[in-house]
C-alpha positions as CSV (number, residue, x, y, z in Angstrom):
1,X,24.1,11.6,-7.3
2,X,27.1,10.8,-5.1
3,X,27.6,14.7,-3.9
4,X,24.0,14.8,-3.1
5,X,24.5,11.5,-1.2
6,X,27.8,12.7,0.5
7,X,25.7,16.4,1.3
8,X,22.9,14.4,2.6
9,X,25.0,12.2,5.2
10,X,27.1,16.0,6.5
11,X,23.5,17.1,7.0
12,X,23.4,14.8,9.7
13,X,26.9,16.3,11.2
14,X,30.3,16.6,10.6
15,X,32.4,14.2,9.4
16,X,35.8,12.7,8.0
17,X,36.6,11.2,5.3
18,X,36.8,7.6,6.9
19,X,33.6,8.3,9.0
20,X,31.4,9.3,5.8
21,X,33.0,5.8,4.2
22,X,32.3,4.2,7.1
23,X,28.9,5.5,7.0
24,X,27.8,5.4,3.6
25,X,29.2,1.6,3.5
26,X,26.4,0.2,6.1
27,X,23.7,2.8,4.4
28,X,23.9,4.1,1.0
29,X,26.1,1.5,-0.1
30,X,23.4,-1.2,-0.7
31,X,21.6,0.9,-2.9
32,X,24.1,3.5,-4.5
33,X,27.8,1.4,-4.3
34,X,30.6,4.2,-4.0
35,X,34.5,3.3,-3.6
36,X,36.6,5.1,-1.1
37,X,38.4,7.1,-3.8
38,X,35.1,8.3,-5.4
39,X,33.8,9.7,-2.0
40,X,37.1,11.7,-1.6
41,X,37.2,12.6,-5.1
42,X,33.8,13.7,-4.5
43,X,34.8,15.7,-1.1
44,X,37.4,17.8,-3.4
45,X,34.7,18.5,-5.8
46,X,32.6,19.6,-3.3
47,X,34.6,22.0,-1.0
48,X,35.6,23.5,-4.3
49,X,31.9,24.1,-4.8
50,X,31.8,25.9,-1.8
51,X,29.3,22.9,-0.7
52,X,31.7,21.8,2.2
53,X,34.3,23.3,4.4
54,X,37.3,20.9,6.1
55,X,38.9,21.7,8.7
56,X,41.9,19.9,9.9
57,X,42.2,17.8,13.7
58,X,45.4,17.7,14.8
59,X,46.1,13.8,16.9
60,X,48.9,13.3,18.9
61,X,50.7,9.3,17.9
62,X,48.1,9.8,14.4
63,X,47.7,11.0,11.2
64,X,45.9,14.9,11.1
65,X,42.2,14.1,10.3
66,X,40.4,16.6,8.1
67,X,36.8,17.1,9.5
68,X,34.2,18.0,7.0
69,X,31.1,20.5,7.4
70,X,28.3,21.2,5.2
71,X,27.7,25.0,4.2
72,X,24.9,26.7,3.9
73,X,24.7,26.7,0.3
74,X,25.4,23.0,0.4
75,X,22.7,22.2,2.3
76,X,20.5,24.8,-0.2
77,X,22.1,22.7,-3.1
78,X,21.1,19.5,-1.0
79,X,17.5,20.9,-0.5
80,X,17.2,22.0,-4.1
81,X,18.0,18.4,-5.2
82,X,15.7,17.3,-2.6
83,X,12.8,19.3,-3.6
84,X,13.5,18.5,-7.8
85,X,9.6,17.7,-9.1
86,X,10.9,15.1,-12.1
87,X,11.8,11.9,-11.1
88,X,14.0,10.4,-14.0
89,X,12.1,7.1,-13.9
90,X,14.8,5.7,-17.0
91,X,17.6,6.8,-14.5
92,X,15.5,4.3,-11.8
93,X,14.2,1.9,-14.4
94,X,18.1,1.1,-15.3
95,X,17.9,-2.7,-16.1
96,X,21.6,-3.6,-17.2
97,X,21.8,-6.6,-15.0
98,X,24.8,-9.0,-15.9
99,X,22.6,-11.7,-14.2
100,X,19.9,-11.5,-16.6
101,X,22.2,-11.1,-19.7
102,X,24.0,-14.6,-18.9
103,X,20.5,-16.5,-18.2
104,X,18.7,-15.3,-21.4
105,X,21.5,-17.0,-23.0
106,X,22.1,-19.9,-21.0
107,X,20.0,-22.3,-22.8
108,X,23.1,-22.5,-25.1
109,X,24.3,-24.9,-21.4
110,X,23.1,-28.5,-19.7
111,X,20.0,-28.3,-17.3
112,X,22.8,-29.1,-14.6
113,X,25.2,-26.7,-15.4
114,X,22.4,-23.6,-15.3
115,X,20.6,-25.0,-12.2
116,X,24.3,-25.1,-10.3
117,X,24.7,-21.5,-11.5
118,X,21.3,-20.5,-10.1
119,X,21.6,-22.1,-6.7
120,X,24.9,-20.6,-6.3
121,X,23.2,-17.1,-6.9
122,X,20.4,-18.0,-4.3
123,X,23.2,-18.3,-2.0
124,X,24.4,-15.3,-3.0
125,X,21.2,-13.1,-2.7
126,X,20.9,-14.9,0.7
127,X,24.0,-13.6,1.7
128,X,22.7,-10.2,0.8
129,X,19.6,-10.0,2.2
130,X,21.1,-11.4,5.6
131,X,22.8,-8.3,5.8
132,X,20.2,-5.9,4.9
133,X,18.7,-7.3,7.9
134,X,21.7,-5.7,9.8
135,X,20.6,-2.0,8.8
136,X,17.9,-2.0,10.9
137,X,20.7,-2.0,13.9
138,X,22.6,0.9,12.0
139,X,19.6,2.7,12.0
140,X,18.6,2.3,15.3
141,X,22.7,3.6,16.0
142,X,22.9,6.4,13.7
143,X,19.4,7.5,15.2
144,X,20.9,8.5,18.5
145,X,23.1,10.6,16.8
146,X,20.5,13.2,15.4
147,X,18.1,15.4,16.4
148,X,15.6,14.9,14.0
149,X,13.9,11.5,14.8
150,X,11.4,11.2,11.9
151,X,15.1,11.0,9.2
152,X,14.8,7.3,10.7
153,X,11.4,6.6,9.4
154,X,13.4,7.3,5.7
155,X,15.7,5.1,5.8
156,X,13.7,2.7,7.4
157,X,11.9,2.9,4.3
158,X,14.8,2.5,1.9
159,X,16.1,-0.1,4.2
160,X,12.4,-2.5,3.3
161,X,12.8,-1.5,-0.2
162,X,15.8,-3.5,-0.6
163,X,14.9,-6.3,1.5
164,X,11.8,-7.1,-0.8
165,X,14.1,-6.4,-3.6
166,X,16.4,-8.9,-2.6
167,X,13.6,-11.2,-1.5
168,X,12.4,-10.9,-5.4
169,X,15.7,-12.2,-6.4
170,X,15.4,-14.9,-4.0
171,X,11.6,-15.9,-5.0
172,X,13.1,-15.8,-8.6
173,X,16.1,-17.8,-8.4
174,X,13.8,-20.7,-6.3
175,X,11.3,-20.2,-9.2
176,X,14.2,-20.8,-11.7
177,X,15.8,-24.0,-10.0
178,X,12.0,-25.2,-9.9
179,X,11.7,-24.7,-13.2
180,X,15.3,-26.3,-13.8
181,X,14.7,-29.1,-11.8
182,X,11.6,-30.3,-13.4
183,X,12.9,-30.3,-17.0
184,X,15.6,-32.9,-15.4
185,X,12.4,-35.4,-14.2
């Protein structure tokens, strides 16, 4: 899923390494979490599929940057991938939540110690959803740089999918300290 990710952002334009991390971390990253060496791992595996081309930039006083391009089979690859009929709903339907594993078992604690523990992860998912706000700026940003407008509408999309995610989390951790709080009364 990454190489389809990393073909989907070269799509847009070329690219280095830094600039697709740099990317991907205020986009992709707060659905589909990727770590610097796994994107250029990934940019190997990709060139050596014929997917990508690099190109190197010479800079006076700086390191040589290698600039990356998507092919034309790329972007067919990226389109086939794109235009796939099944959708693997197990593959989307992936519960393993470390969160959930700890509270079906934290009846086994005190009432305090479990309500401390969820409003520390309200916090948390506050956090998070404070800066899923923020992508509506890196949309608006990476909008000017392509020529296709309606891409936007997209990841606007994806961008209010995890917002009311988040805000899930949050309705459920308030829910839980609720709950919590009146067993203490």
């Amino acid at each position: 899923m990454l190489k389809h990710g990393i073909l989907g952002l070269l799509n847009y334009g070329d690219m280095s390494g830094y600039k697709i991390r740099e990317v991907f971390k205020n986009s992709l990253n707060y659905f589909w979490t990727a770590q610097t060496s796994q994107i250029y791992r990934e940019l190997g595996v990709l060139e050596k599929s014929g997917w990508i081309e690099k190109r190197t930039v010479e800079q006076e006083g700086k390191p040589n940057k290698n600039i990356c391009s998507i092919t034309e089979e790329g972007r067919k690859e990226l389109l086939r991938w794109l235009l796939e009929p099944r959708v693997d709903m197990d593959m989307d339907m992936d519960m393993r939540s470390p969160v959930l594993m700890k509270t079906f078992f934290m009846g086994e604690l005190p009432v305090t110690n479990s309500l401390h523990f969820f409003k520390e992860l309200n916090k948390a998912y506050c956090t998070v959803l404070n800066d899923l706000q923020q992508t509506d700026n890196f949309i608006n940003a990476y909008q000017e740089t392509i020529s296709d407008k309606k891409r936007s509408l997209f990841w606007q999309m994806t961008s209010d999918f995890g917002k009311r995610y988040m805000q899930m989390h949050l309705d459920w951790t308030e829910r839980c300290i609720y709950l919590l709080e009146s067993m203490e009364e």
